[in-house]
Phi, psi and omega in degrees: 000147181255201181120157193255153151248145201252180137252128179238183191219142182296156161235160186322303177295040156082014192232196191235150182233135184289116164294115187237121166310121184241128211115309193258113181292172210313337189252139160199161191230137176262148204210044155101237191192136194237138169047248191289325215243153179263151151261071193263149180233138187179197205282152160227148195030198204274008187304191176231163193059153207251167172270180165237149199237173151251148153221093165299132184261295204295349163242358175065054198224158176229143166227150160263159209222301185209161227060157176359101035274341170329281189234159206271136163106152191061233166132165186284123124262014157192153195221148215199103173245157222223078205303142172299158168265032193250000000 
């Protein structure tokens, strides 16, 4: 399907509010959680092929781990996290 995807957050009334990521431009998909941080994968700025991100919600902030602007050329399709052995 084609179409954008989002991360939204419940609001106190039951309802949903769109998250917006910074850095990562509109379609972005969430693919879990690492400790504090969502994990998500999508575009940052207008590059091509998508990254893979961190997002701190409580400092509103993103890093990228691995894809665009990182390395040149390619980018993440598909992501597999994996529980620590501790």
């Amino acid at each position: 399907a084609c179409g954008t995807t989002f991360v939204s957050r419940l609001t106190p009334d039951g309802g949903t509010r769109r998250v917006h990521i910074p850095g990562v431009s509109d379609s972005v998909g969430l693919v879990g959680v690492s400790g504090d941080k969502l994990v998500v994968v999508g575009r940052v700025g207008c590059g091509d092929g998508k990254s893979l991100v961190t997002y701190d919600p409580a400092a509103n902030t993103s890093t990228v781990l691995l894809g665009p602007p990182i390395s040149r050329g390619g980018g993440v399709e598909d992501v597999r996290l994996y529980p620590s052995e501790k």
